[in-house]
N, C-alpha and C positions, 0 to 999 in steps of 0.2 A: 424285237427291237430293244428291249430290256436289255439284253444281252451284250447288245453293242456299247463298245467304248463312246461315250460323248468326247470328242473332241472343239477344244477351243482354236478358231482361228482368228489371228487378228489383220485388220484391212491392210496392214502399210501402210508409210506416207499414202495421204489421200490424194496426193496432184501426181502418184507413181501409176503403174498399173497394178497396184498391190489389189486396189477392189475388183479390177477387171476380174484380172483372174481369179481370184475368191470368188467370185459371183457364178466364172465361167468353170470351175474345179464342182460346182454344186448342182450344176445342170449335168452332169452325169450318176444318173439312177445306181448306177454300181456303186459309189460311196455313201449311198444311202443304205448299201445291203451289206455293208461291212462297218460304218457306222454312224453314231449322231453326231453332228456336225452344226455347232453354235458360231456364228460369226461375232467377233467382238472389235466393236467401232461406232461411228458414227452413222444413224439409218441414213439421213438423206445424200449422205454420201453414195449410199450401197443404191438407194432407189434412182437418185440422179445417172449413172453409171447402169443404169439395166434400160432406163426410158431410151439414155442417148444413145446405146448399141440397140436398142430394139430388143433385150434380150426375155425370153420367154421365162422368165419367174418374176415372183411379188415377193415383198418384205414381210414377214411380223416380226412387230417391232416387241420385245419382251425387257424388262425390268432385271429378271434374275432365272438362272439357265431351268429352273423347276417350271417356267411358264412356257417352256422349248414347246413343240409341236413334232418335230424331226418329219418332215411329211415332203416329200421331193417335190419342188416346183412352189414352195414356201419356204422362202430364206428365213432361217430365222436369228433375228439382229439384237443383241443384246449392248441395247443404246446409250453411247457416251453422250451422245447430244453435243459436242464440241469443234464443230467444224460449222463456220457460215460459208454458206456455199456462194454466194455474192462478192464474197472474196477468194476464193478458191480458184487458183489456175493451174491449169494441167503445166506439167513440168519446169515449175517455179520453185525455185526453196524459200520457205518461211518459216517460221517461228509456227504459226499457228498449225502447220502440217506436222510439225516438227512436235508437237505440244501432243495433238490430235494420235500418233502413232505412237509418241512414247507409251500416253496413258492407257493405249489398249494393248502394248505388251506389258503392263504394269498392271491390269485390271486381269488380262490371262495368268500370271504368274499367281495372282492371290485365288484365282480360281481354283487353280490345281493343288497350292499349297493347302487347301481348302478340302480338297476332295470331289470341289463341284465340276471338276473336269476332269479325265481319265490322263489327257494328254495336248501339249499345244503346240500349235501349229504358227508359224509366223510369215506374216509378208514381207515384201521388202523397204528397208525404212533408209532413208538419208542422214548420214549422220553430221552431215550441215545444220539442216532442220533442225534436228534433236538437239546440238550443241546450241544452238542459237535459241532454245527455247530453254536454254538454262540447263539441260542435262548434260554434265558431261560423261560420256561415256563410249569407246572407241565404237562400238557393236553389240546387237543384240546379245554373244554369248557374254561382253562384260554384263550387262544389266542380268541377265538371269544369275548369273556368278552372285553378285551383288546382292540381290535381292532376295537369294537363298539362303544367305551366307554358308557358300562353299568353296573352300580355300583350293584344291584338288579337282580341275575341270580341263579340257581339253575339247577343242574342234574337231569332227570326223564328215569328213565328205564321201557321199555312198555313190558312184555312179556303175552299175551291172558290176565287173568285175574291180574296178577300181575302190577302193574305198582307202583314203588317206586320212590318216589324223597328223597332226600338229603340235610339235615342242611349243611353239611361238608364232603366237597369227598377228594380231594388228599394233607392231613396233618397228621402229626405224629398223632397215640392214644391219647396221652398226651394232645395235643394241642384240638380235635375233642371235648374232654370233657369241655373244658373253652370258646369253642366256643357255646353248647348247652345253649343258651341267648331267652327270652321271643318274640323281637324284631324279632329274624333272623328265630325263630320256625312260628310265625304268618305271617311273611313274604312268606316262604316257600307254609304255607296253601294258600294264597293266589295264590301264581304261582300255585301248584296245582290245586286248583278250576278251574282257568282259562284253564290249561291244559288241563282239561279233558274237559270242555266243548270246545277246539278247535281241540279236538280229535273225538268229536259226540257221547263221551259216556253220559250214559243217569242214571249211576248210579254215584250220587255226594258229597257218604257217605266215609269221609276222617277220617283213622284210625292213629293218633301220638302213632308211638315207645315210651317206657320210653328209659331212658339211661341205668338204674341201674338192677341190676337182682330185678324181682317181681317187675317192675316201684318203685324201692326205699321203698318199702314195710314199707310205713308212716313212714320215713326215717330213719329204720334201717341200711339202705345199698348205701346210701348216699341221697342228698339233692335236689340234680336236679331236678329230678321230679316234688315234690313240690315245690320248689321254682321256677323255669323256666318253664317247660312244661306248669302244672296245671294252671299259669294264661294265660299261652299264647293260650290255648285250649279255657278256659272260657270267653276271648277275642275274640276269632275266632266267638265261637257262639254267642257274641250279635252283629256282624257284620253278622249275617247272614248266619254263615257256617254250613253245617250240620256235625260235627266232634266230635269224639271219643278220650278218651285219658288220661292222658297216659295210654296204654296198654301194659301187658308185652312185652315185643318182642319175648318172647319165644312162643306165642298163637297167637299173634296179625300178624303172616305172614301165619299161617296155615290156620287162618280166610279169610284171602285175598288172599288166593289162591282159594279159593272156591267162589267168590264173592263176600264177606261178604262186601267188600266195592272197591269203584271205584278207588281210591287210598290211598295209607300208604307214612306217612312222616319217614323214617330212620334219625336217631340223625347223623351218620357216615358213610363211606365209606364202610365198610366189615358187618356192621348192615342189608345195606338192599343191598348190591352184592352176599351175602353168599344165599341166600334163593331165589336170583332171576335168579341166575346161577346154584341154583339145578334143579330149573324147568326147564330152558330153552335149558343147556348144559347137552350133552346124551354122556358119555364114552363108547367106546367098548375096552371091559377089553383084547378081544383075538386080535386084530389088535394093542393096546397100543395107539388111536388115539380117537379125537373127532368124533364121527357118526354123529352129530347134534350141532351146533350153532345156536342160536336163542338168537333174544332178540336187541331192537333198544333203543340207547341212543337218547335224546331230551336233548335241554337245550333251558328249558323255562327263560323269560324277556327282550331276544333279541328284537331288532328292526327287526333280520332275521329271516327266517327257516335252523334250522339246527338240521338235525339228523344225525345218527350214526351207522354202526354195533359197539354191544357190546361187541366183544371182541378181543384180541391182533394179534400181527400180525406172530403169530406161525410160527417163522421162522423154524421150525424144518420142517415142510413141503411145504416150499416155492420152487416153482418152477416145484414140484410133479403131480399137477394137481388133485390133490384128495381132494382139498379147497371146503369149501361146501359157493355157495353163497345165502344162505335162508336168512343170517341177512343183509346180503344189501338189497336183494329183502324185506323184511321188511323192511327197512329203508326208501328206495325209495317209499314204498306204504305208509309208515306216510310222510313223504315228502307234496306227494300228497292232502293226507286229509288235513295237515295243510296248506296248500299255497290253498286249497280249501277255506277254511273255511275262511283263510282270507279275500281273495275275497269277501266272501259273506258280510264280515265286512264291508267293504271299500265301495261296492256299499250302 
C-alpha cells in the first residue's frame, strides 16, 4: 500500500452528482489495489449521499491526509465542514455549493503543491455556483492555472483512441478565432507530445485541426490556416515532432478515432468536445438519460496531476443514484499512470 500513489479527490458541487460518484468510484476494490484514495469535501455531505442511495460504505472523517486509513469500504473524508445540509438541494445553484467546491479544489491543489498528494482528481463543479460565490473563474483548468502560477497550460480530453487537446477552451467563437496564433499552436504540440508520452502511449503521430472549413482551402475561406497553423506545424517538425496538418477537421477526427494518430490538436472548445463526446457519451433515447459517460479531462504544463471526469454535474439527476461513475473511475486510473510516470521521471 505504501507504494501506491495517494490520490486527492475532490466532491464537486455538492447539489451535482460529483459525491455520488466519488462515493460510487470508491466501492470498487480495484482502485484500492492501484491506489490511496482521500476524498476532499465536506463529510456530511459524503455520509448523507451513502445513507440516501443505501450505499455499502462508512466515512472517516480525518483532519490531514497522514490520518488516511486507505482500507476499502472506509471512505476516507478529509473534512471542510462547509456545506449545511438543511440548506442543501440537490440540483440547485448557490453560492454556498459554489463556496463548498471551489474550497476543495483549492484545498487539493495545496495538497499536491505540498507533496501531501501524489495527484488530483476533480469532480464536477458549476461555474454559476463558483461565480456567485465570488470566484471568478471560467473552469477548473483556469483555477489550477491560477493557483500554480502557470502561464503555459492546455486541456487534453482522453477517451480510448481519441485524446484531443485545445488551443482555446472556455472563450467566446469570436475570440477562439484571433486566438489561433503560430506561438500558442506549437506550444500546444509540445504539451501534447509530452502528454502522451506520460500517458505510456506508444503512438506519437500528432494530427493539427485547421480552423476554416476544408483547412482554408488555399485561402478561400479564410487565412488561418496558412498563415498560423501551416508554420506552426512546419515548426513543430524541425523540432522534431512527428505531426500532420492542417487537416480538415471534418476528416481529421474520423481519422483519430481509428488510430490514425496518438493525438489531435482542436483550434477551439466545441471543435474537438463535439466529436469527443459523440464517442464517449451513449444517450438512451427510451429513459431520456445518459447510459454512458466516458472520457477524462487532463490539463497538461502543471507543476501537478490533475485530471477530471468529462462531464457536467447533471443536476437533473442529482441525488437519484443512477450517476454512472466510469469517468471518475477513468480519471483516477490516468491519475495513477501519470503520478506513475512521474515517478519514474524523478528517480
Amino acid at each position: 500500500m505504501s507504494d501506491n500513489p495517494v490520490i486527492g479527490i475532490t466532491m464537486g458541487d455538492p447539489a451535482s452528482i460529483g459525491p455520488e460518484i466519488a462515493v460510487k468510484a470508491l466501492l470498487n476494490a480495484e482502485v484500492y489495489e492501484v491506489c490511496n484514495p482521500v476524498l476532499v469535501g465536506d463529510a456530511g455531505v459524503f455520509n448523507d449521499i451513502i445513507k440516501r442511495l443505501k450505499l455499502d460504505a462508512t466515512v472517516n472523517i480525518i483532519k490531514t491526509v497522514s490520518e488516511a486509513r486507505f482500507e476499502f469500504g472506509k471512505i476516507d473524508v478529509l473534512d471542510l465542514r462547509n456545506v449545511k445540509l438543511n440548506k442543501l438541494a440537490f440540483g440547485q445553484i448557490s453560492a454556498m455549493a459554489g463556496e463548498a467546491s471551489f474550497a476543495a479544489v483549492k484545498k487539493v491543489i495545496d495538497l499536491a503543491m505540498t507533496g501531501e498528494v501524489d495527484a488530483t482528481v476533480t469532480g464536477p463543479i458549476n461555474k454559476k455556483s463558483i461565480n456567485e460565490a465570488g470566484h471568478h473563474f471560467a473552469g477548473h483548468t483556469e483555477i489550477y492555472a491560477h493557483y500554480t502560477n502557470t502561464p503555459k497550460y492546455a486541456m487534453l480530453l482522453v477517451e480510448d483512441n481519441l485524446k484531443v487537446i485545445h488551443v482555446s477552451t472556455h472563450v467566446s467563437l469570436r475570440k477562439a478565432c484571433d486566438l489561433v496564433k503560430k506561438e500558442r499552436i506549437l506550444e500546444v504540440i509540445e504539451l501534447l507530445h509530452n502528454g502522451l508520452n506520460s500517458l505510456g502511449e506508444t503512438n506519437l503521430k500528432i494530427g493539427v485541426a485547421g480552423l476554416n472549413p476544408h483547412a482554408g482551402d488555399s485561402g478561400l475561406f479564410g487565412t488561418e490556416d496558412d498563415q498560423e497553423i501551416l508554420p506552426a506545424v512546419e515548426e513543430a517538425k524541425r523540432h522534431g515532432y512527428n505531426v500532420e496538418g492542417p487537416v480538415p477537421p471534418d476528416t481529421l477526427f474520423a481519422k483519430a478515432a481509428t488510430g490514425a494518430y496518438g493525438g489531435v490538436v482542436a483550434m477551439y472548445h466545441d471543435q474537438g468536445h463535439i466529436p469527443f463526446k459523440l464517442a464517449g457519451f451513449k444517450w438512451d433515447p427510451k429513459k431520456k438519460q445518459m447510459e454512458s459517460v466516458k472520457g477524462v479531462n487532463i490539463t497538461l504544463g502543471l507543476p501537478i496531476i490533475r485530471t477530471s471526469v468529462d462531464h457536467g454535474t447533471a443536476f437533473e439527476i442529482a441525488g437519484k443514484g443512477i450517476a454512472s461513475p466510469d469517468a471518475m473511475l477513468l480519471a483516477i486510473e490516468s491519475a495513477v499512470q501519470l503520478s506513475r510516470y512521474r515517478k519514474q521521471i524523478i528517480v
